[in-house]
C-alpha positions, 0 to 999 in steps of 0.5 A, spaced: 515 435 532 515 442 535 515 448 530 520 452 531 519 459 535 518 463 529 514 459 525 508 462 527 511 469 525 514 467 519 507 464 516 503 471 518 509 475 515 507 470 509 500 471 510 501 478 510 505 479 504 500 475 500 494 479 502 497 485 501 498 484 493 493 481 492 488 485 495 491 491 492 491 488 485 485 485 486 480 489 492 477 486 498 471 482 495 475 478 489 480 475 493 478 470 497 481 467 505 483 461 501 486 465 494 490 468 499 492 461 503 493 458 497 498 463 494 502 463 501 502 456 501 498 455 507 493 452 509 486 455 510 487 452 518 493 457 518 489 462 517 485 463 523 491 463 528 493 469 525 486 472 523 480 474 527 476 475 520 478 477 513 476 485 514 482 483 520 487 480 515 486 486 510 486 491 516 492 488 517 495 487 509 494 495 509 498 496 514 504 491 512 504 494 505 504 501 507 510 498 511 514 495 506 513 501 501 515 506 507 521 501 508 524 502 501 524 510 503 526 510 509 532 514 508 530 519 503 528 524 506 528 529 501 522 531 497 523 531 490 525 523 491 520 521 495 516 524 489 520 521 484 521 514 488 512 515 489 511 517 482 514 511 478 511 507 472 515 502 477 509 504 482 505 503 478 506 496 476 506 495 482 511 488 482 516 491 488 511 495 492 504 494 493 502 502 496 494 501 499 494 508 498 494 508 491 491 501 489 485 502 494 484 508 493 476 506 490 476 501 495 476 503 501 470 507 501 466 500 501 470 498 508 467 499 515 470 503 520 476 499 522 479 499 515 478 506 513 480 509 520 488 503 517 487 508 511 487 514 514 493 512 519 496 510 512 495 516 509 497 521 515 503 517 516 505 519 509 503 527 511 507 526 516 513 523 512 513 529 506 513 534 512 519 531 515 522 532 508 520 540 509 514 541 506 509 544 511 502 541 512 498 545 507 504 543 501 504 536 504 497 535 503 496 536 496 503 533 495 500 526 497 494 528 493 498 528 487 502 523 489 495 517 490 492 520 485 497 520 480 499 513 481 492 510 482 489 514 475 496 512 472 493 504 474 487 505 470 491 508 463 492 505 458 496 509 454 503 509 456 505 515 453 500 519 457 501 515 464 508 518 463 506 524 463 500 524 468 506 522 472 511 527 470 505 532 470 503 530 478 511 531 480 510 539 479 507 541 486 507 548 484 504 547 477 
């Protein structure tokens, strides 16, 4: 029997969501092709009609997960929900959205060049979007640096009351 015309799309799409939170809750080395086969409840086979290798499928992960997130704020477009959305203790545990930006921030520094140059897409188009919502580059810039390293310091906290603040602290763009 024949698959239907978006099964292949649908088991990528599935593939794609698996890697993306667990790569982002896990880094590159820990997670294996086969943990993330397995939690897409796919084969290992299935891999490799989508993937030319996992550095490919992580590339492509950050790119997803940067898509989903930018999904969830696509019609807000001013500054201070963007920031509030971003800079949320639900962010930062990261159930709903899984932002490559924030959780693989120490990372990416570790990749090849394909990877850091999907990172640094990611990023800009973050730029750019605090732009849209009226910042110019310069505040845009620090903005998104105080909205990524807000969420990726409150990541590895462990004292709630001083994640909110750090949170609350990084929603002050010209504090």
């Amino acid at each position: 029997m024949a698959w239907n015309k978006d099964h292949k799309e649908n088991s990528k799409k599935r593939i794609l969501d698996s890697a993306a939170k667990l790569f982002a809750h896990n880094g590159f080395k820990t997670i294996s092709i086969d943990e993330v086969m397995q939690h897409a409840g796919l084969t290992r086979g299935a891999f490799y009609s989508h993937f030319k290798s996992k550095s490919d499928l992580y590339a492509e992960a950050i790119l997803y997960g940067s898509q989903k997130s930018r999904q969830q704020l696509s019609n807000v477009f001013e500054v201070d929900k963007i920031v509030n959305a971003y800079l949320s203790e639900a962010h930062v545990e990261g159930e709903e959205r899984h932002c490559p930006l924030a959780f693989l921030v120490s990372d990416i520094n570790q990749q090849n060049q394909t990877i850091r140059d999907t990172y640094t897409t990611t990023f800009n188009s973050l730029v750019d979007k605090m732009q849209l919502s009226g910042l110019n580059r310069e505040q845009a810039l620090k903005q998104c640096v105080l909205m990524v390293g807000g969420v990726a310091i409150s990541r590895a906290l462990n004292d709630k009351s001083l994640v909110t603040e750090l949170l609350a602290s990084c929603k002050e763009l010209d504090g």
